[in-house]
N, C-alpha and C positions, 0 to 999 in steps of 0.2 A: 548868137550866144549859145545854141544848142548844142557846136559840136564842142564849144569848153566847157559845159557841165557835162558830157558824157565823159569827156577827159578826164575830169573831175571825181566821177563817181568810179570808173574804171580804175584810177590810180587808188580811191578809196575800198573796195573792193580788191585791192590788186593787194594793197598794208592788211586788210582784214586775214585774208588769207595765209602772206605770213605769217602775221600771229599764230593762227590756229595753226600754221605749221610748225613752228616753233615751240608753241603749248604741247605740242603731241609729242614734238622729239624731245622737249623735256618730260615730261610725263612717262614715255619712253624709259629715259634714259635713268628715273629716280627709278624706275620698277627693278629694271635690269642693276642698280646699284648694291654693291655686297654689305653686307652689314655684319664683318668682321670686327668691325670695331666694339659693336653691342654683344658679339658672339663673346668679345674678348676682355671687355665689360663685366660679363655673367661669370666668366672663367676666375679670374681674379678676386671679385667679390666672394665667388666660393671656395677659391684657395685660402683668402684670407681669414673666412669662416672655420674652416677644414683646420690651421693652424693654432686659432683659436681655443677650438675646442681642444686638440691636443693638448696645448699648453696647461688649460685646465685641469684636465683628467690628469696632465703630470704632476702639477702642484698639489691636487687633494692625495693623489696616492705618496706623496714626500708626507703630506701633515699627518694623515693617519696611520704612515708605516710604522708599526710596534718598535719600541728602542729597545735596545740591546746596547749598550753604551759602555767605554771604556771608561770614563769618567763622569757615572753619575751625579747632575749636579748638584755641590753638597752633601754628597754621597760618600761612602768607600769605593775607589776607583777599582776595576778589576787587573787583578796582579797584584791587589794591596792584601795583607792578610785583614782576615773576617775578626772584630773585636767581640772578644768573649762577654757572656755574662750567665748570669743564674738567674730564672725564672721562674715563679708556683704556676703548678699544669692547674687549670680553671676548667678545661672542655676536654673531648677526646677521650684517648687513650692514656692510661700514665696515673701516676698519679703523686704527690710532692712538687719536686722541681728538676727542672733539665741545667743543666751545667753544660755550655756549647764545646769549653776546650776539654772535657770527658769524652766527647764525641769525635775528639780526633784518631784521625785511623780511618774515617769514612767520610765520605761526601756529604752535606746536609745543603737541605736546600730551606731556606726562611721564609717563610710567604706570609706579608704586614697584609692585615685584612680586617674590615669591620661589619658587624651583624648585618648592618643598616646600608651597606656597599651593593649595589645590584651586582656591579662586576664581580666582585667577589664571591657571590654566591651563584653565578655561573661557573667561574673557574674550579672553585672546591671540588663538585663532581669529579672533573677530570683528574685533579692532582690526588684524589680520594682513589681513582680507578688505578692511575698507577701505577700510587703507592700500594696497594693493595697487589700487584702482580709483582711489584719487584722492590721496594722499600721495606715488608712486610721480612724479606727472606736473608734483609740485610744488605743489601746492594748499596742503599742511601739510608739519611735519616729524612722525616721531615717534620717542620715544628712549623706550624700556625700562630703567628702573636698579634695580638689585640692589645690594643691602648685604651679604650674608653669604653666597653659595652661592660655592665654588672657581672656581675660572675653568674647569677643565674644564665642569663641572656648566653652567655658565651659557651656553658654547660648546657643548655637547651637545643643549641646551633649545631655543636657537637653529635647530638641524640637523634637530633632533625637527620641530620647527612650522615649519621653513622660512621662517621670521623672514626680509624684506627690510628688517627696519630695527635698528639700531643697539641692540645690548642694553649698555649700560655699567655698571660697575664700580665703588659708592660707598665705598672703605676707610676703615672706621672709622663708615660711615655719618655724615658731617660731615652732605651735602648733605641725606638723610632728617632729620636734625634741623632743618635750618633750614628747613624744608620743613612740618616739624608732623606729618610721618607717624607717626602713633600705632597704625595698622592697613595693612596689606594688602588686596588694593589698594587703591591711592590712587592719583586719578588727576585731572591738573591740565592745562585750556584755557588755553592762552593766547597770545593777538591778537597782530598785525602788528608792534605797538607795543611787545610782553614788557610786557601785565599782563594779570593774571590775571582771567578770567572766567566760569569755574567752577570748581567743586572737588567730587571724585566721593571719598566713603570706602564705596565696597561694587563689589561686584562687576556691573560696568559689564552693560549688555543693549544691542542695537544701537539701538534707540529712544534711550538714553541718550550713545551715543558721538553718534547726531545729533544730542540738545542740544547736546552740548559744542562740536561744532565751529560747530553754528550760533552761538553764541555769540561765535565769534572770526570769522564773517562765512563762513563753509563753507557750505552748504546743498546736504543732498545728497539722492536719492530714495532 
């Protein structure tokens, strides 16, 4: 019986060794394996990330891009003429009332604004600076109109920002309706002729007060 259990264990022994041969050359062979596929994995994940985010940053700079708009909604479309009226000056400069088709012959630019508007009272500065460099010499007009703040309040605002132009007084807000003002500020170019050539609904930056007046033939540095 001894020499077929040595057969026995040799053949046993003879399978172990496979294995471990086999173990090795797979173990081997996982090492040496490329992992392009996880490489390509990662790549993709961060394309798809990378795209993403693009997409994003495109859409918030569409929602916050300031309008300029041919046809403000409910608005006067630009190219339509500007509808007249007559207003008592409340704040500012001036004093009585502005009559807007008196004003034709120049450009006026309209800017709807309220005490109580943060935006508003950031832009005044600018449209205060200027007018004061080339409104002042007659280049443009400009009139400030309010619908709802007291006349004190709107003569006070005046005083505040040392306003050299005309703040007037809309009761009942007729003229803001016909007008299409659905937001604060609003702020309307318009030509030689009274019609309208741009129309600004956000809060105006100096870059922007030069479109509008180049539009109505201004051009300023």
């Amino acid at each position: 019986m001894a020499p077929k259990l040595t057969k026995e264990k040799e053949e046993q022994q003879t399978a172990r060794d496979q294995r471990q041969d086999l173990k090795a050359e797979l173990t081997q062979a996982l090492a040496k394996r490329p992992r392009k596929p996880y490489n390509r994995r990662r790549r993709i994940t961060f394309i798809v990330f990378a795209i993403v985010a693009i997409l994003a940053a495109l859409f918030s700079w569409l929602v916050f891009l300031p309008s300029s708009t041919d046809e403000p909604g409910g608005g006067i479309a630009v190219g339509a003429p500007a509808p007249d009226f007559t207003l008592p000056i409340y704040g500012g400069a001036g004093n009585s009332s502005i009559d807007l088709h008196a004003l034709r012959g120049h450009p006026v630019v309209i800017n709807f604004w309220s005490e109580s508007c943060p935006p508003c009272r950031l832009e005044v500065p600018l449209l205060q600076q200027v007018y004061a460099q080339f409104g002042a010499i007659g280049e443009f007009k400009l009139l400030g109109i309010n619908q709802a703040d007291p006349k004190d309040d709107i003569r006070a605002f005046g005083t505040q920002f040392r306003l050299t132009y005309p703040l007037l007084f809309d009761a009942g807000g007729r003229i803001n309706e016909t007008y299409g003002v659905t937001a604060i500020p609003t702020t309307y170019f318009i030509d030689s002729d009274g019609i309208v050539r741009t129309v600004f609904r956000t809060q105006m930056t100096t870059q922007m007060i030069q479109q509008g007046l180049a539009s109505v033939g201004i051009v300023i540095q």
